[in-house]
Backbone as a chain_set.jsonl record, in Angstrom:
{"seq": "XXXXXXXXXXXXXXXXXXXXXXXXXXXXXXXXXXXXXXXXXXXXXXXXXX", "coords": {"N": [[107.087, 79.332, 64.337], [109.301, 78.252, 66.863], [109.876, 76.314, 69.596], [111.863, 77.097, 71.332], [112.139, 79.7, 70.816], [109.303, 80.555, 71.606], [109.769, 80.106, 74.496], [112.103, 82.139, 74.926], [110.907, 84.242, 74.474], [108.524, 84.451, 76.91], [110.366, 84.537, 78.847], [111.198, 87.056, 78.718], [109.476, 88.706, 78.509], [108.847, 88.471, 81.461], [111.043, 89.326, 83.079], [111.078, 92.265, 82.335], [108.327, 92.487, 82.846], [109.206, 92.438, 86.027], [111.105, 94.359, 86.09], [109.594, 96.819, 85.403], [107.85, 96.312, 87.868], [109.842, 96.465, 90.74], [110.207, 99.232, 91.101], [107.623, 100.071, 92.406], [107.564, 99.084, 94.833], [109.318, 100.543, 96.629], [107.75, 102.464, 97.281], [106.489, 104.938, 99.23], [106.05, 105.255, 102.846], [107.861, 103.606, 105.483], [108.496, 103.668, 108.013], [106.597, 104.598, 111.15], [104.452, 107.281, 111.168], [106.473, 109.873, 112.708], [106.479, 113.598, 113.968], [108.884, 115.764, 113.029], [112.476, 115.465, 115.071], [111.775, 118.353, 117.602], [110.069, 119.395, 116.813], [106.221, 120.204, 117.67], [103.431, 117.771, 117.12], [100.363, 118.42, 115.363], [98.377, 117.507, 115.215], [95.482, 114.939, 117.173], [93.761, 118.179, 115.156], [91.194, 120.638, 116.36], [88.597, 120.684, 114.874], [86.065, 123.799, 113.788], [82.884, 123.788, 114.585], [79.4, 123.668, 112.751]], "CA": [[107.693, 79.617, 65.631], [109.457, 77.078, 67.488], [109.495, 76.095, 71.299], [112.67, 78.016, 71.945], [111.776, 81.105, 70.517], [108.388, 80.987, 73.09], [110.229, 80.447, 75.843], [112.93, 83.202, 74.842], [109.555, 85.368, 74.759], [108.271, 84.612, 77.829], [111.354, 84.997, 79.608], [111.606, 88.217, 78.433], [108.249, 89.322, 79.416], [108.685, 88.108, 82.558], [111.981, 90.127, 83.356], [110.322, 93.679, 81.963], [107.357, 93.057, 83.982], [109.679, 92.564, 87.179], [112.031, 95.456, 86.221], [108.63, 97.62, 85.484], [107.255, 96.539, 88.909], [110.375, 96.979, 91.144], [110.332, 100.213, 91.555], [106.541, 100.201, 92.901], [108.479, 98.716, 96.182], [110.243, 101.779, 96.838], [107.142, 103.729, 97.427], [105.233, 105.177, 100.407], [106.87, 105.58, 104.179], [107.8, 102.641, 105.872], [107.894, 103.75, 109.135], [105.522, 104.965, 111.485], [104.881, 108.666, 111.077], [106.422, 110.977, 113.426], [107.133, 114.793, 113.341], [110.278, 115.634, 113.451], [112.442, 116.394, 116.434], [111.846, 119.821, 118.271], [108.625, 120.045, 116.513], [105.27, 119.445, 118.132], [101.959, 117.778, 116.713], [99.357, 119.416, 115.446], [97.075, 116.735, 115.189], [94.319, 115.842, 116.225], [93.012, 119.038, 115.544], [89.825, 120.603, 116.338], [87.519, 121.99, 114.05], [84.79, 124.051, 114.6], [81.299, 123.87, 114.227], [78.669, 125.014, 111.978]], "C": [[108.004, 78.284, 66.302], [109.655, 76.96, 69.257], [110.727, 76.873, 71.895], [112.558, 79.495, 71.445], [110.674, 81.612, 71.564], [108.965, 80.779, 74.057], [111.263, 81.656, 76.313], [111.426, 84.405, 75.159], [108.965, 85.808, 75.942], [108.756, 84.869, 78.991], [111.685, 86.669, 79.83], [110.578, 88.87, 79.047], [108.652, 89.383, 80.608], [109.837, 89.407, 83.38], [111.225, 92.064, 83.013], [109.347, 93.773, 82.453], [107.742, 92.759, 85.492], [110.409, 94.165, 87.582], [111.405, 96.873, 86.446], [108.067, 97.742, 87.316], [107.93, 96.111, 90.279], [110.442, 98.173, 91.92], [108.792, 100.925, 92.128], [107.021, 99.923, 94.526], [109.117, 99.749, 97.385], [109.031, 102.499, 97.451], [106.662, 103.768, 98.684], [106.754, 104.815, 101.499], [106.681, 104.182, 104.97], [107.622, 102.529, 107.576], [106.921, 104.05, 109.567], [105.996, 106.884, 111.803], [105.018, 109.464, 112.063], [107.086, 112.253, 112.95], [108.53, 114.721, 113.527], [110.823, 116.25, 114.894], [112.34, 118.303, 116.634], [110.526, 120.159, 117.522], [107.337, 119.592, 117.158], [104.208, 119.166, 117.265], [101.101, 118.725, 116.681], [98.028, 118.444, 115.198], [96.818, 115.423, 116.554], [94.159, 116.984, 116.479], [91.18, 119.313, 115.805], [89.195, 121.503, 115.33], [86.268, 122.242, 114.226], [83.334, 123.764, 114.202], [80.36, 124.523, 113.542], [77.543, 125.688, 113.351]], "O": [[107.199, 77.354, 66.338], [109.422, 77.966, 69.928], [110.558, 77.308, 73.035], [113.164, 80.355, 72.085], [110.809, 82.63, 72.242], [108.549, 81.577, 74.897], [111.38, 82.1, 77.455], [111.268, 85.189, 76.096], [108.795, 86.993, 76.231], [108.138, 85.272, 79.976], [112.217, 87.271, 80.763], [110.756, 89.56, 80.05], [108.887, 90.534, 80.978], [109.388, 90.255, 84.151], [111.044, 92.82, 83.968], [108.991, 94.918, 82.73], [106.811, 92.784, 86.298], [110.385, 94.849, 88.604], [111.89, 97.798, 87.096], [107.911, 98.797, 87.93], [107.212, 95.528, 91.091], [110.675, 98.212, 93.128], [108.734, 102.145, 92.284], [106.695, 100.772, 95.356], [109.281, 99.64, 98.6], [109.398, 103.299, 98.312], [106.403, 102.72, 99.276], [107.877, 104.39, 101.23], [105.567, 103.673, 105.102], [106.958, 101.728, 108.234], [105.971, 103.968, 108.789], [106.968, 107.49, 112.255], [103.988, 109.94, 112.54], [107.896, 112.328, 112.026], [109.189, 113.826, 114.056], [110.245, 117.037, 115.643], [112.774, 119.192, 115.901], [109.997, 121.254, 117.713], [107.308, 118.363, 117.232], [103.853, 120.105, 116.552], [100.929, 119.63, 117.498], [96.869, 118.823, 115.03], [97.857, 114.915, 116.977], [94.267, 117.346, 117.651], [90.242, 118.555, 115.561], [89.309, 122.707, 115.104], [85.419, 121.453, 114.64], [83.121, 123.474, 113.025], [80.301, 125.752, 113.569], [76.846, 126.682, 113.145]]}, "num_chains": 1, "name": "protein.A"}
């Protein structure tokens, strides 16, 4: 193996574990959660007691 073949390698890695962990980015709500309009909260609620 010669020194351009490992760096072709590691390049490559490198790209497939960006392209893999990309789309982790995307996830979950970025704002802050409200209901929507015309609807009201239901939290907090109460719950009862033993």
């Amino acid at each position: 193996m010669n020194r351009h073949s490992g760096v072709v390698r590691i390049v490559t890695l490198l790209v497939i574990v960006c392209v893999l962990a990309l789309p982790l980015g995307a996830c979950g709500k970025k704002a802050s959660p409200e209901p929507p309009p015309g609807k009201q909260t239901e939290f907090p609620r109460h719950y009862p007691r033993r």
